[in-house]
C-alpha positions as CSV (number, residue, x, y, z in Angstrom):
1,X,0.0,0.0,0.0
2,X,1.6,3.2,-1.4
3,X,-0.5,5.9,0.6
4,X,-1.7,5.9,4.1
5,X,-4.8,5.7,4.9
6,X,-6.3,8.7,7.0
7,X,-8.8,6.1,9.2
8,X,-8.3,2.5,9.8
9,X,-11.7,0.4,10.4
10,X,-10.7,-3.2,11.6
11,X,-13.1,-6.6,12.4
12,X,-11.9,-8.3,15.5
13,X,-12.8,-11.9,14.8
14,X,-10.4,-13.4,12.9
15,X,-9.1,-10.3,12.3
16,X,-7.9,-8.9,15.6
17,X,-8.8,-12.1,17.6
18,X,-8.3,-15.4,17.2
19,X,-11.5,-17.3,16.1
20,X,-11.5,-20.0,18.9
21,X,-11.3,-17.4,21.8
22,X,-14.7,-16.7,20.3
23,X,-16.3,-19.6,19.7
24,X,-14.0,-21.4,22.1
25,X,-15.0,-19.3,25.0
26,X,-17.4,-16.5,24.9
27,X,-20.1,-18.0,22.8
28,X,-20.1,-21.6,25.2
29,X,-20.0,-19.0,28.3
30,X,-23.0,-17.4,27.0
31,X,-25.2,-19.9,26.5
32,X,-24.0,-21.5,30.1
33,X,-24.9,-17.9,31.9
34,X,-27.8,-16.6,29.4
35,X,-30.5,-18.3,30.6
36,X,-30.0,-17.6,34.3
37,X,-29.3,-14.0,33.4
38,X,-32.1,-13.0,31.5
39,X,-34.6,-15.0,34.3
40,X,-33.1,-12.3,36.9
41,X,-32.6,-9.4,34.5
42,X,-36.0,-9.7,32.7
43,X,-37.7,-6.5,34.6
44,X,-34.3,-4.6,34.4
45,X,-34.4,-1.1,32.5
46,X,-31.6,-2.3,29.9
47,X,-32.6,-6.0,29.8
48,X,-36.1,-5.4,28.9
49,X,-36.5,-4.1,26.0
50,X,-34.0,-6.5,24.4
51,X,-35.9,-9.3,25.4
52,X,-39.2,-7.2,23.6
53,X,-36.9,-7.0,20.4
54,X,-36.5,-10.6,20.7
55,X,-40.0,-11.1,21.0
56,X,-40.6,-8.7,18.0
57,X,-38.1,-10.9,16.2
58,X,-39.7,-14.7,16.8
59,X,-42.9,-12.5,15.8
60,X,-44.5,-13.9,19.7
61,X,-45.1,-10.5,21.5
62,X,-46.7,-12.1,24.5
63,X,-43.8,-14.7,24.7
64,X,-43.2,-15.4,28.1
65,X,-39.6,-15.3,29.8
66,X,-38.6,-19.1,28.9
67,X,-39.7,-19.2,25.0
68,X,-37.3,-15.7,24.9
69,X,-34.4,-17.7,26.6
70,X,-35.6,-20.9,24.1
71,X,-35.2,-18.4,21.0
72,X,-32.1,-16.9,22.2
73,X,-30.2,-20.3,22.7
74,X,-31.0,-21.3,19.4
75,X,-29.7,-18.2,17.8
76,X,-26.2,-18.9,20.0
77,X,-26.3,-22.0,18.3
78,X,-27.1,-20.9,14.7
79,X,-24.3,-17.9,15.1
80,X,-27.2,-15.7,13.7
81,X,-26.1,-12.1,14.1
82,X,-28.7,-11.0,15.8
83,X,-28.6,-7.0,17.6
84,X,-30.5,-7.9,21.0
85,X,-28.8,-11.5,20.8
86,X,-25.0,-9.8,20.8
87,X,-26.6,-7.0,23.4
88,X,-26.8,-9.9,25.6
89,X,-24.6,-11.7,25.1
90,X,-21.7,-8.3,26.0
91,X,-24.1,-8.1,29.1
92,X,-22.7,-11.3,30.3
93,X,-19.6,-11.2,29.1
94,X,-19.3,-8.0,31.3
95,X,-20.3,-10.1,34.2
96,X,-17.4,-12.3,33.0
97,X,-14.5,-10.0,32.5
98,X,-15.4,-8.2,36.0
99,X,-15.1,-11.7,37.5
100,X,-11.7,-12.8,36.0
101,X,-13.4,-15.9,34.5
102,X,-11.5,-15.0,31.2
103,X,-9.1,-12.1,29.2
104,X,-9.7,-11.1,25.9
105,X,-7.7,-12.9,23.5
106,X,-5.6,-10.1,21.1
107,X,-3.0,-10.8,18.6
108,X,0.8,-9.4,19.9
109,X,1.3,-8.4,16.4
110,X,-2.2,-6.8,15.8
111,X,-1.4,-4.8,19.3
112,X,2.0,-3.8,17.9
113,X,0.9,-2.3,14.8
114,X,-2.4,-0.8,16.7
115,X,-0.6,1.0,19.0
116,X,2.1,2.4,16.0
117,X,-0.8,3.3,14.1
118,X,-2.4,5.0,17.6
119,X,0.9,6.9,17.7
120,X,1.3,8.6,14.6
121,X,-2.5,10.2,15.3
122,X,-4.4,8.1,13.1
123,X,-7.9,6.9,14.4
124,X,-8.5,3.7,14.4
125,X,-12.1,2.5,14.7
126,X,-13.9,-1.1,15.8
127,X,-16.7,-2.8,13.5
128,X,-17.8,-6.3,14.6
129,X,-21.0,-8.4,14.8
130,X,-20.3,-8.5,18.4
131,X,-22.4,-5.3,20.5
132,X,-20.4,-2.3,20.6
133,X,-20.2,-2.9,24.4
134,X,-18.8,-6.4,23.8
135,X,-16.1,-5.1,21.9
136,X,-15.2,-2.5,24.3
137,X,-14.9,-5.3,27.2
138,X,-12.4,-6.9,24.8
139,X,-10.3,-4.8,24.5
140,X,-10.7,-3.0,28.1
141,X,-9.5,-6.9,29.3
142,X,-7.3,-8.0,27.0
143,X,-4.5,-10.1,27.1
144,X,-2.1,-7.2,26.7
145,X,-3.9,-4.8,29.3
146,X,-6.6,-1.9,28.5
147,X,-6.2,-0.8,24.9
148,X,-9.8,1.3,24.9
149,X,-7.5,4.3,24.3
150,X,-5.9,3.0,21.2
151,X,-9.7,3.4,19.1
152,X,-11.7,6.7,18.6
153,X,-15.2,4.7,18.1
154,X,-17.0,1.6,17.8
155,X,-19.7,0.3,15.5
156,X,-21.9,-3.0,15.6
157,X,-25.0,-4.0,13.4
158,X,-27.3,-1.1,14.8
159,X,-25.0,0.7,12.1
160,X,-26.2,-2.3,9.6
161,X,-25.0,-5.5,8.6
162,X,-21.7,-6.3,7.8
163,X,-22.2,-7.6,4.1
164,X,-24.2,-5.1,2.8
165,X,-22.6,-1.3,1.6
166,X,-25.0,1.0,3.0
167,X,-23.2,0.0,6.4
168,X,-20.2,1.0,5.3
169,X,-21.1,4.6,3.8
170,X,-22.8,4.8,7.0
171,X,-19.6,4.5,9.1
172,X,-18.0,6.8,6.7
173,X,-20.2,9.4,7.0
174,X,-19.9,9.3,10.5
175,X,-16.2,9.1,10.6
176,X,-16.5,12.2,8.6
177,X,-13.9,10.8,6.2
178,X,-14.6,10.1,2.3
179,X,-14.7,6.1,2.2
180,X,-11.8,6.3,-0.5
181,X,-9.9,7.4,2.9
182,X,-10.4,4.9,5.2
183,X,-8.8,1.1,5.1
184,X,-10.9,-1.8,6.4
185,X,-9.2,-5.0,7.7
186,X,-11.4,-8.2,7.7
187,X,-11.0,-11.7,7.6
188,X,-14.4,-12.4,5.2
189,X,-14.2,-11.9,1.8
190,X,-18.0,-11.0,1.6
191,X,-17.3,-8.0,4.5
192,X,-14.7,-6.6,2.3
193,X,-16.3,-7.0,-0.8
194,X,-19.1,-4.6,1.2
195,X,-16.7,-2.1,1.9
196,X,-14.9,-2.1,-1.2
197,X,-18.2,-1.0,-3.0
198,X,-18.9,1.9,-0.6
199,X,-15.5,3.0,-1.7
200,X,-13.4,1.8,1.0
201,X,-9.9,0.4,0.8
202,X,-9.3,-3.3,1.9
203,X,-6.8,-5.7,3.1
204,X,-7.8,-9.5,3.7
205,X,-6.2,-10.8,6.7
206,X,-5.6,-14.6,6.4
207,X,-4.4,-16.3,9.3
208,X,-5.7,-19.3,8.7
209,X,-5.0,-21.2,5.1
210,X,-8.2,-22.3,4.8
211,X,-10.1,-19.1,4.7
212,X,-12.1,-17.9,1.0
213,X,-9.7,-15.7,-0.4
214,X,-11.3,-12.5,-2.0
215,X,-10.1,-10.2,-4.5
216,X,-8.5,-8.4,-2.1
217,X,-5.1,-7.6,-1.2
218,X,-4.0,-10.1,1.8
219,X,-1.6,-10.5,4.4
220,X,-0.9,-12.9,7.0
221,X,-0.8,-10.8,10.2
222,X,-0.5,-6.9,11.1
223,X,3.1,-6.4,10.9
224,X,2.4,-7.3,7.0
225,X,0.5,-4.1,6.7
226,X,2.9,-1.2,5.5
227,X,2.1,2.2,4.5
């Protein structure tokens, strides 16, 4: 990449994170702590009206408290990237965090390069599947400490989903950048071919060799990237 980019947008899973940290240990934690969660959190002021968006969602709006935790463990199993799902689900992986039960899993070379990037004033923004609040508890308990002050912003699906381009123009025009000006690191081929279309610039990572490969330029980890 000749030029630098003036904003960097990254993915975390896959991307930032390693794939099994998620699926590995925050989604089975989920579904273990979910049910017992939302059973004591159902009246609470933020808990609420997720579980009415779930309701919305299964199309059951007098859905008592069980068929909510019934729909919500199978979306955990389906991966479905649902908005009051991933709410949620960063709800208890607060609880977890707090308690020490895990760290947030963060490649050494993606912190390198984050923190270079940080350091020559360049804003670096987060844009996962995962709730905005999620992400933020990642990286507050990371592995390599509290990087929160690395990143100017976060954005989850409320923004829109992650494989269709009005998301991306979306986060640009709230960046305040033109897309052509900000760089998007993803693992999914489908994400960046998204981005790429709202004008974005891309890089693939591919940690693992048996990711779909895009058309997109790729590297294997962080340090690869050079401006």
């Amino acid at each position: 990449m000749t030029t630098a980019p003036r904003a960097i947008l990254t993915d975390i899973e896959g991307t930032t994170s390693s794939i099994g940290f998620v699926h590995e240990i925050l989604f089975p934690y989920a579904k273990s702590a979910l049910p017992d969660f939302v059973r004591k959190g159902r009246r609470d002021s933020t808990v609420a009206p997720l579980l009415d968006e779930v309701r919305e969602a299964i199309g059951e709006s007098d859905a008592d408290t069980e068929r909510v935790i019934e729909a919500l463990l199978e979306w955990i199993d389906e991966d479905r990237k649902s908005t009051p799902l991933k709410a949620l689900q960063g709800l208890v992986w607060e609880r977890g965090y707090r308690a020490g039960d895990f760290t947030g899993h963060v490649y050494a070379d993606a912190v390198r390069n984050l923190r270079r990037w940080h350091e020559t004033g360049r804003p670096i923004y987060v844009y996962s599947s995962g709730s905005a609040q999620a992400q933020e508890l990642l990286f507050r308990h990371s592995d390599a400490g509290d990087l929160r002050p690395l990143f100017a912003g976060y954005f989850d699906t409320r923004i829109g989903p992650k494989r269709e381009q009005r998301s991306y123009a979306a986060i640009a025009k709230h960046i305040g950048l033109p897309a052509g000006d900000i760089l998007f690191l993803s693992d999914v081929a489908a994400e960046l071919d998204a981005a790429a279309a709202a004008s974005m610039r891309t890089i693939q990572l591919v940690r693992d060799d048996n990711i779909e490969r895009g058309r997109h330029q790729t590297v294997h980890d962080f340090d690869e990237i050079i401006f």
